[in-house]
N, CA, C and O of each residue as an XYZ file, in Angstrom:
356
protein
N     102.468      7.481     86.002
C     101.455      8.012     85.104
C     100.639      9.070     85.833
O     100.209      8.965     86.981
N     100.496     10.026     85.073
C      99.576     10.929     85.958
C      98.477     10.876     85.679
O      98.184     10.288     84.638
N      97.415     11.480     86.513
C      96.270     11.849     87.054
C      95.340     12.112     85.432
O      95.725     13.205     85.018
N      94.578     11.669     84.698
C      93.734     12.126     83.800
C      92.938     13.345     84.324
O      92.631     13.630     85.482
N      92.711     13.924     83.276
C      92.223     15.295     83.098
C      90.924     15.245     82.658
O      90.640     15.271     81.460
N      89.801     15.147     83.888
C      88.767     15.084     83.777
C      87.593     16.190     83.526
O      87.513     17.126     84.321
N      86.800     16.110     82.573
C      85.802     17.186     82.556
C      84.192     16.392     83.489
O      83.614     15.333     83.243
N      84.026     16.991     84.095
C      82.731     16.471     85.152
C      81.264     16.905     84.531
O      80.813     18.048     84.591
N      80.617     15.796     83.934
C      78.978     16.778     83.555
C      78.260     15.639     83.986
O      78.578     14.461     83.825
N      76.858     16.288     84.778
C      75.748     15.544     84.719
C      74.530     15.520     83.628
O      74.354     16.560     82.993
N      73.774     14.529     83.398
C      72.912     14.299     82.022
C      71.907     13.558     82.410
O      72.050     12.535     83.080
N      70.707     14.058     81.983
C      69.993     13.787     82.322
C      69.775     12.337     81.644
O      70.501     11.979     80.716
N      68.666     11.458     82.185
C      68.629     10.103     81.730
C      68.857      9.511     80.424
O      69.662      8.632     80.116
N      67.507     10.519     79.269
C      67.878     10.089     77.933
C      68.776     10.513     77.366
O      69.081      9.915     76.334
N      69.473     11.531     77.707
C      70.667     11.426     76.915
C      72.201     10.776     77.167
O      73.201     10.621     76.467
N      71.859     10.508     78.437
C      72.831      9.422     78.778
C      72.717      7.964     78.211
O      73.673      7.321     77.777
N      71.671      7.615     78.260
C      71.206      6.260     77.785
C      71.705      6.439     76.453
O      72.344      5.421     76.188
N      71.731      7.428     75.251
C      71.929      7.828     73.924
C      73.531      7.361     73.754
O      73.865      6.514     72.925
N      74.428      7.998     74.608
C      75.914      8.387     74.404
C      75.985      6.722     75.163
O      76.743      6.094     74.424
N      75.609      5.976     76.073
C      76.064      4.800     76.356
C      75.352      3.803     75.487
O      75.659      2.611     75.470
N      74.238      4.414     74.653
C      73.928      2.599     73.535
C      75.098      3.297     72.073
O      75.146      2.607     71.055
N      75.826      4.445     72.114
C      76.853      4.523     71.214
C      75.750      5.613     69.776
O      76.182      5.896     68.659
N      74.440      5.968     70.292
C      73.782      6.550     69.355
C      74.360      8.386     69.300
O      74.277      9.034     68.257
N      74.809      8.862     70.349
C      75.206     10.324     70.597
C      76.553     10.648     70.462
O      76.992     10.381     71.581
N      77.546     11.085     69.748
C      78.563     11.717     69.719
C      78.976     12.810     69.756
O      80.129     13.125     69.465
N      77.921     13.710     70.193
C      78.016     15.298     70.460
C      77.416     15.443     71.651
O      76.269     14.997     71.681
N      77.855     15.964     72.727
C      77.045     16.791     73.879
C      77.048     18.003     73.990
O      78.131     18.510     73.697
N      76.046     18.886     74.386
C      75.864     20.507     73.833
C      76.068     21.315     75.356
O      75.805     20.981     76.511
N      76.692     22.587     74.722
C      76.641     23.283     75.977
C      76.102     24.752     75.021
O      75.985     24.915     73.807
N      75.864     25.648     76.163
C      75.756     26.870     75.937
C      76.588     27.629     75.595
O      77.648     27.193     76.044
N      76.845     28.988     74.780
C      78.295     29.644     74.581
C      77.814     30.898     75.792
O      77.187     31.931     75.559
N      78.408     30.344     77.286
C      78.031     31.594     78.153
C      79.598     31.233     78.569
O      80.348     30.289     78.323
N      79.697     32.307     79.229
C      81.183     32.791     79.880
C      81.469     31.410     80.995
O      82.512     30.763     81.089
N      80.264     31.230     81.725
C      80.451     29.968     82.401
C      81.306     28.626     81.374
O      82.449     28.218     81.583
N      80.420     28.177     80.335
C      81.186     26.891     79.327
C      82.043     27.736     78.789
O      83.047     27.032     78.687
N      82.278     28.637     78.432
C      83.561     29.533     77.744
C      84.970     29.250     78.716
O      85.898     28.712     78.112
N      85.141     29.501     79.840
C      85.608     28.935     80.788
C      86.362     27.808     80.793
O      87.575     27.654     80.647
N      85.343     26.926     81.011
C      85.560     25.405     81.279
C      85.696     24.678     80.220
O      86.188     23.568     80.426
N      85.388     24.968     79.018
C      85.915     24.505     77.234
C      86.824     24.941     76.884
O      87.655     24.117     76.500
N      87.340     26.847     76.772
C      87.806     27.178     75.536
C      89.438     26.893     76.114
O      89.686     27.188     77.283
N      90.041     26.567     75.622
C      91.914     26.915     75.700
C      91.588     25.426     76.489
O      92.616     25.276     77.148
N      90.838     24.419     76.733
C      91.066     23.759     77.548
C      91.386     21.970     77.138
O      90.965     21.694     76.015
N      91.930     20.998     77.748
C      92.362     19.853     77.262
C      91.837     19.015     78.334
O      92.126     19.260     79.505
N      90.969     17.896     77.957
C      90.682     17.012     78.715
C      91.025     15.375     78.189
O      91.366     15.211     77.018
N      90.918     14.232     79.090
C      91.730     13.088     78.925
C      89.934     12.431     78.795
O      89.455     12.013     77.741
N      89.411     12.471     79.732
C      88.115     11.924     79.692
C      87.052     12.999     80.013
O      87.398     14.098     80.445
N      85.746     12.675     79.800
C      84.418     13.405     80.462
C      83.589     12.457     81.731
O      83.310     11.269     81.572
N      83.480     12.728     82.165
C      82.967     11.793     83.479
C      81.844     12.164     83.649
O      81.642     13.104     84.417
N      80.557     11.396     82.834
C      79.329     11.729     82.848
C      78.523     11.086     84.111
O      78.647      9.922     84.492
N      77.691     12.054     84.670
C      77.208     11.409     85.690
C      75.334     11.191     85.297
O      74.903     11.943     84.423
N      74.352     10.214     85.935
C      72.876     10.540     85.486
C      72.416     10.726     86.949
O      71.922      9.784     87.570
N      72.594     12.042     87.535
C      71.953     12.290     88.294
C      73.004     12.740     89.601
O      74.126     13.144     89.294
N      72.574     12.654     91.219
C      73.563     13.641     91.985
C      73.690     12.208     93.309
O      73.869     12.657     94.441
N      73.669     11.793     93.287
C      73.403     10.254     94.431
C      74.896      9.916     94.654
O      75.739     10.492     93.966
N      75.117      9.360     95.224
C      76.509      8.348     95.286
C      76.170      7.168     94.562
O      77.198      6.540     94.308
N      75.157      6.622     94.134
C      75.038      5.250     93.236
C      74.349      5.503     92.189
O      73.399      4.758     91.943
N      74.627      6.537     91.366
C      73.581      6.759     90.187
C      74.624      6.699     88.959
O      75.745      7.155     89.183
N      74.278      6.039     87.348
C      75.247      5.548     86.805
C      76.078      6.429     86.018
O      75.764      7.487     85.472
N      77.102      5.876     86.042
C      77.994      6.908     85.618
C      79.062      6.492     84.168
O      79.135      5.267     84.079
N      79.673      7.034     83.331
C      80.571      6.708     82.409
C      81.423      7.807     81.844
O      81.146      8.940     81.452
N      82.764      6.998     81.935
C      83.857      7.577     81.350
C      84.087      7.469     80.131
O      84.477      6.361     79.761
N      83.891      8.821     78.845
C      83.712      8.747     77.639
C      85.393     10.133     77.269
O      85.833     11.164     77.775
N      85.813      8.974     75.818
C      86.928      9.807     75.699
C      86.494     11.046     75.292
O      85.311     11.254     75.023
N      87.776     12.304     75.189
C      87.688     13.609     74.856
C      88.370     13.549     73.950
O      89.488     13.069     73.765
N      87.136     14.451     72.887
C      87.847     14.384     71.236
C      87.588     15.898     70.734
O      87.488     16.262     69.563
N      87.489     16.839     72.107
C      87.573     18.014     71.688
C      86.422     18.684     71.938
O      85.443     18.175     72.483
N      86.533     20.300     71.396
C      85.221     20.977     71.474
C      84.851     21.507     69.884
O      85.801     21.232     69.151
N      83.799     22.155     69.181
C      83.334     22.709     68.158
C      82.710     23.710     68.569
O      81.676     23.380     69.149
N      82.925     25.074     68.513
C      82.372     26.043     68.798
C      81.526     26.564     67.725
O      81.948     26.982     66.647
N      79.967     26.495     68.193
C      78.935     26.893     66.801
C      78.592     27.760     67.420
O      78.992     28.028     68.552
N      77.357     28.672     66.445
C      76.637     29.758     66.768
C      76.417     29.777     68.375
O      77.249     29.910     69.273
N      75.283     29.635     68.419
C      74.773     29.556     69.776
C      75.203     28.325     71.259
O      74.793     28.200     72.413
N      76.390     27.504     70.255
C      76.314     26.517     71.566
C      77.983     25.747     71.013
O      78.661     25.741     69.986
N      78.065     25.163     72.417
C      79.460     24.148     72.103
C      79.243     22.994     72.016
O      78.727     22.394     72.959
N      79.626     22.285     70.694
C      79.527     20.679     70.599
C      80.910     19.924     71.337
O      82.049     20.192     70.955
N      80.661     19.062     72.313
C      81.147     18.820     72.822
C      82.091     17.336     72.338
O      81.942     16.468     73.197
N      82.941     16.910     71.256
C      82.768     15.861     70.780
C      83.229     14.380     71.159
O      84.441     14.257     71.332
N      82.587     13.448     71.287
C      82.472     12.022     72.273
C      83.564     11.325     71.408
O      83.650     11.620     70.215
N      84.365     10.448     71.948
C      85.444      9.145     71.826
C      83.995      7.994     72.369
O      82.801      7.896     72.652
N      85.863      7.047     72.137
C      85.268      6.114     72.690
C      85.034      5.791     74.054
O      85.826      6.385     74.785
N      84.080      4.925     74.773
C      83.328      4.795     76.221
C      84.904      4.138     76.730
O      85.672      3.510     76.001
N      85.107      4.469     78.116
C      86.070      3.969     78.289
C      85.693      3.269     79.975
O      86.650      2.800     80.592
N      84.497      3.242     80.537
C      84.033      2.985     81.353
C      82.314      3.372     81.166
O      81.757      4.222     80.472
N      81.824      2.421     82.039
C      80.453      2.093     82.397
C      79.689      1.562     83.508
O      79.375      0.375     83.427
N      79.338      2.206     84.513
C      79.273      1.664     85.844
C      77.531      2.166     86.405
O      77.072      3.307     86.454
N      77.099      1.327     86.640
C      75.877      1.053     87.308
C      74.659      1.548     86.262
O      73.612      1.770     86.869
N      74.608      1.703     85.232
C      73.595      1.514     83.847
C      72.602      0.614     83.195
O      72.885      0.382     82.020
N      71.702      0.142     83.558
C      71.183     -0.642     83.326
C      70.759     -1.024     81.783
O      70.673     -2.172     81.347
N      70.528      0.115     81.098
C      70.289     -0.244     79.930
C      68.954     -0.204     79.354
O      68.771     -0.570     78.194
């Protein structure tokens, strides 16, 4: 089996807490050449959200169900959690 195809973002607390109690199914990016990049033409297996930059700060693996390209920004759209590690809640 190969290697999943990970997209890497960090988030800040409340909106991590949002996408892990199952209340958030969109995460937003900007439409700059940077997320143009790293979204458009692109296929991911999971998103590997991180809350913060530490080696022990909590983290979760949420499926990839694609991107939505709107006006000003990219909706990023959430699956299901497929991991949950060090979150308190």
């Amino acid at each position: 089996m190969s290697e999943p195809r990970v997209l890497h973002l960090n988030l800040v607390g409340k909106f991590f807490d949002r996408i892990a109690k199952g209340e958030k199914r969109e995460e937003y990016r900007d439409r700059s050449d940077y997320w143009k990049a790293r979204l458009e033409g692109r296929e991911y297996d999971i998103i590997r959200f991180r809350n913060g930059y530490g080696p022990d700060v909590p983290e979760m693996d949420v499926e990839w169900k694609g991107i939505d390209k709107r006006k000003d920004y990219y909706a990023i759209l959430l699956g299901e959690i497929r991991s949950l590690k060090g979150w308190q809640g």
